[in-house]
C-alpha positions in Angstrom: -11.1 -24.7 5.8 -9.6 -22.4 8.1 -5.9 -21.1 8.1 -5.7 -20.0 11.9 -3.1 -23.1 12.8 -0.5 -22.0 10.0 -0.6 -18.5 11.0 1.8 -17.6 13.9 1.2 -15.9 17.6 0.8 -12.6 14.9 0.2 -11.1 11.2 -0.7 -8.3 9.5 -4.5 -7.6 9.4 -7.3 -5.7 10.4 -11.0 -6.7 11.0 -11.8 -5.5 7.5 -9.6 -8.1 6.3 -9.7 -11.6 5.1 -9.6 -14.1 7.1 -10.7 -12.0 9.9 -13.8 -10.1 8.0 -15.9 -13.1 8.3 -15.1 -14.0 11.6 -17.6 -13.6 15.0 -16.9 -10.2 16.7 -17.1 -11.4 20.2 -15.8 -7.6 21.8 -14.4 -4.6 21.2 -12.1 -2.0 22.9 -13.4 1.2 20.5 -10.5 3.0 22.9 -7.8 1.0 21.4 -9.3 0.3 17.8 -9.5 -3.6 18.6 -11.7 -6.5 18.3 -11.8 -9.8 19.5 -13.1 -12.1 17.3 -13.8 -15.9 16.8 -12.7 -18.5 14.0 -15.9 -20.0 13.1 -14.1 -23.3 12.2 -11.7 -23.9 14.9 -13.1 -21.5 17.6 -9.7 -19.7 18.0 -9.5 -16.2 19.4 -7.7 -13.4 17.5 -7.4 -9.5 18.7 -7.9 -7.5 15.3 -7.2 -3.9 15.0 -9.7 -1.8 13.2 -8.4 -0.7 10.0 -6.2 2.8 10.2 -5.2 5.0 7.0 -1.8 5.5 9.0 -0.9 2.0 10.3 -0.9 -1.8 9.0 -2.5 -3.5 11.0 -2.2 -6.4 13.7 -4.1 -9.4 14.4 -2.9 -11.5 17.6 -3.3 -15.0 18.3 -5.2 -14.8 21.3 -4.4 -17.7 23.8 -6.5 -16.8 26.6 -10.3 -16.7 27.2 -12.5 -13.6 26.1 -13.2 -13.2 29.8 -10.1 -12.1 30.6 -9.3 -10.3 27.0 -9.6 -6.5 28.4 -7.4 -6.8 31.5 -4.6 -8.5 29.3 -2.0 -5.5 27.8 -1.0 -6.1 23.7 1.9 -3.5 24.4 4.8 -5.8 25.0 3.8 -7.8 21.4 3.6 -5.2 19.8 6.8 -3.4 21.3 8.2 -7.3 19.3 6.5 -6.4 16.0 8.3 -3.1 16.1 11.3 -4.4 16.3 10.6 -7.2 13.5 9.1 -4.7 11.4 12.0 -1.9 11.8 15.0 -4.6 11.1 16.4 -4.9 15.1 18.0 -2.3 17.2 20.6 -0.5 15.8 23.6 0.8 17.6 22.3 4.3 17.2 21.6 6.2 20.3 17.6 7.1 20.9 16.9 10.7 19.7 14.4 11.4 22.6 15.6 14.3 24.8 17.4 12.2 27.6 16.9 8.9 26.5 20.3 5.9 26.3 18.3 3.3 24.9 19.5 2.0 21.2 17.2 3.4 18.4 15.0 1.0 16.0 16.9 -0.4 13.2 16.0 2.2 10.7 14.1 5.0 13.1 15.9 7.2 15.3 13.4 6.4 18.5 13.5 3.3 20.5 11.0 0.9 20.8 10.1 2.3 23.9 9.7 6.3 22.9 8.1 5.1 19.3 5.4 3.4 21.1 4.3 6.5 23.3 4.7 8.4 20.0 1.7 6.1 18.8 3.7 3.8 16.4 2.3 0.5 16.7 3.7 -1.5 13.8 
């Protein structure tokens, strides 16, 4: 029996990872570490990040058709985990040189500057 319908739109996971080890690889993006893979009960579509020594990582409920998967951007979700993960925005001012936007909860970088930095989680 699979557990795709209780999970939400997103949980921590990589393709090395149960539920997702056992699932169909249907593509890949080697640039971005991803996979898209298949339920093989209930046919639903996940992106899976490959595992990373430095990062948890992300599996995303993927709503659209594998025909489209590479032109659609993860950024924006992920820019949501962040702020999940890193309880909010604080009232703290970003620490990047310029930068007015309110830091991550408990980070001194916004969302926006710890996502170029390559924080994805």
């Amino acid at each position: 029996m699979c557990e795709c319908k209780e999970f939400d739109k997103w949980r921590q996971g990589t393709i090395q990872e149960a539920p997702f080890k056992t699932m169909e690889i249907i593509q890949s993006k080697p640039k971005d570490w991803c996979h898209l893979v298949r339920c093989l009960s209930c046919g639903q579509l996940w992106q899976v990040d490959e595992w990373d020594k430095y990062q948890q990582g992300i599996a995303i409920k993927f709503l659209g058709d594998k025909d489209t998967w590479e032109t659609i951007s993860d950024r924006e979700i992920r820019k949501e985990i962040m702020i999940a993960n890193h309880n909010g925005i604080s009232e703290k001012e970003c620490q990047w040189f310029g930068c007015k936007n309110k830091a991550l909860g408990n980070m001194v970088f916004c969302v926006d500057h710890a996502y170029q930095s390559g924080i994805r989680e």
